[in-house]
C-alpha positions, 0 to 999 in steps of 0.5 A: 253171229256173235254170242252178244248179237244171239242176246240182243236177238233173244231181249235179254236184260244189257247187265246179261249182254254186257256179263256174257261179251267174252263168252268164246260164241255160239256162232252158228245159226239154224232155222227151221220152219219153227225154230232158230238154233244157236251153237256152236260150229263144233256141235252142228251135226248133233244139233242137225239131228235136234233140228230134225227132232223138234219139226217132227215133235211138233207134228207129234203134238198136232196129231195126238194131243192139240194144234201148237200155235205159237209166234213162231220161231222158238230160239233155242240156245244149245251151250256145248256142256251142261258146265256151260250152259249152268255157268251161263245161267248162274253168271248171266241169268243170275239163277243161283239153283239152275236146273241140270237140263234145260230153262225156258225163258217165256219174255224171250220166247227162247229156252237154253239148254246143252248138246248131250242133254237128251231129246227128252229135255227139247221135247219139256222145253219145246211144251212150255211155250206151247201150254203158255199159248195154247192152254192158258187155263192151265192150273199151277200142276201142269206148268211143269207137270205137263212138259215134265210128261213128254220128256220120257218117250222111245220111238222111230222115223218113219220115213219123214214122219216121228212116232213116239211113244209115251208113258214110261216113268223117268228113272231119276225122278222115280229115284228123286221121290224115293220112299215117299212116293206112294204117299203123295197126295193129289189132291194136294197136287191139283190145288196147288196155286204155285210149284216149288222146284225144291227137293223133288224137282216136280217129280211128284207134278210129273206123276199126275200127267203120267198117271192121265196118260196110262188112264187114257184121259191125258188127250182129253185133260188137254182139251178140256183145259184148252177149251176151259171146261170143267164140266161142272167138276171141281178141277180139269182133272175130275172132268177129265174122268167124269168122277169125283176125286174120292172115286179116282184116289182108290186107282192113284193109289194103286198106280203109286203102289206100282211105281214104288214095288217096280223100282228095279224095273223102272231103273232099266227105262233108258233115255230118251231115243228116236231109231232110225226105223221102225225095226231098229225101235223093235230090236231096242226094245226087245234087248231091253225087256221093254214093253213094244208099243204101237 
């Protein structure tokens, strides 16, 4: 399959179609049970292994947070370089600032991203259909906040079965937030009706989810937001702790605190990774002064 033939599949606007007819092809094609891969030959083994990535992070979804449905399948095109797949999206898409990983397109159902751009970034991408489907009553924080939280994780096979785990705070965006991070405001994150990519990259949406997540309330936040119940709260947020935001703020505080203080520390966090077994993940963790987590 041409590259013109993989736009037309994905609806793309025919200005972009005819911009992107001599690009040299992603000509080669992999379907799952819930996804269509488009990449070029060279790079079918590594996208064998995100293929395989993507099914068990679906089960991952399912069995933790919420059931995924969607009208699948999820096309994804996998550009060899991040040069590539920024060139595409200034040249075709005409988005002039392009994120460094990866972009979903919602009217196509497809995100675009490159081969070495980590399985952090399919994990974000894979969760912005998800929450368009599945939590419609989202507020504006968790459009990227939400995804934004699944893309730093460590885990292993086990057999066919992924496990992952969460939790850990993402270098760069850490070092993207700098001095001001223990100065963020929450409230001012909860109520924000639209997100500015700007000079923080959401970094500051993907402090909230994390913070959920090491409350225990991030499962719970889900299915409140998917079910639409505030529980007589002010924000999801506030449902999800059954208090008000002035009782929470004391502990926000003291997680940025932490965050600010272990900078060093968080530096150490390597990407994201999936070991071939349970032992392997054990040994990684344990070299690398990490928290083993089951």
């Amino acid at each position: 399959m041409r590259f013109m033939t993989l736009l037309l599949l994905l609806l793309l606007p025919a200005a972009t179609l005819e911009a992107a007819a001599a690009d040299p092809g992603l000509d080669r094609g992999l379907s799952t049970p819930h996804f269509d891969f488009y990449f070029r030959k060279a790079d079918e083994p590594a996208v064998g292994e995100i293929a395989r990535f993507a099914e068990g992070f679906l089960d991952v979804v399912r069995r933790d947070f919420f059931e995924p449905t969607f009208d699948y399948p999820i096309k994804v095109l996998v550009l060899p370089t991040r040069e590539a797949f920024q060139t595409y999206l200034r040249n075709d898409l005409k988005i002039a600032d392009p994120p460094a990983f990866g972009i979903y397109l919602g009217q196509a159902k497809a995100f675009v991203t490159f081969v070495s751009s980590g399985l952090g970034t399919f994990a974000h991408e894979i969760m912005h259909p998800l929450l368009e489907r599945n939590l419609p009553k989202r507020p504006a924080w968790a459009d990227e906040g939400i995804p934004s939280f699944f893309e730093k994780f460590l885990g292993y096979w086990d057999g066919d079965r992924l496990v992952l785990w969460f939790g850990y705070q993402n270098p760069w965006r850490i070092e993207t937030l700098g001095d001001q991070i223990d100065r963020l405001d929450l409230r001012a994150i909860l109520h924000r009706r639209t997100n500015d990519y700007g000079t923080t990259r959401n970094s500051d949406l993907r402090m909230v989810s994390v913070f959920l997540w090491r409350s225990g309330k991030l499962p719970r936040y889900l299915e409140l937001v998917r079910r639409g119940d505030k529980r007589g709260r002010e924000t999801y947020f506030e449902a999800a702790f059954d208090q008000p935001l002035k009782d929470i703020e004391p502990a926000w505080r003291s997680y940025l605190r932490d965050a600010k203080n272990n900078r060093a520390e968080i530096a150490r966090v390597p990407p994201s990774t999936v070991f071939r077994d349970k032992a392997e993940y054990e040994g990684f963790v344990g070299a690398h002064r990490l928290e083993v987590q089951y």
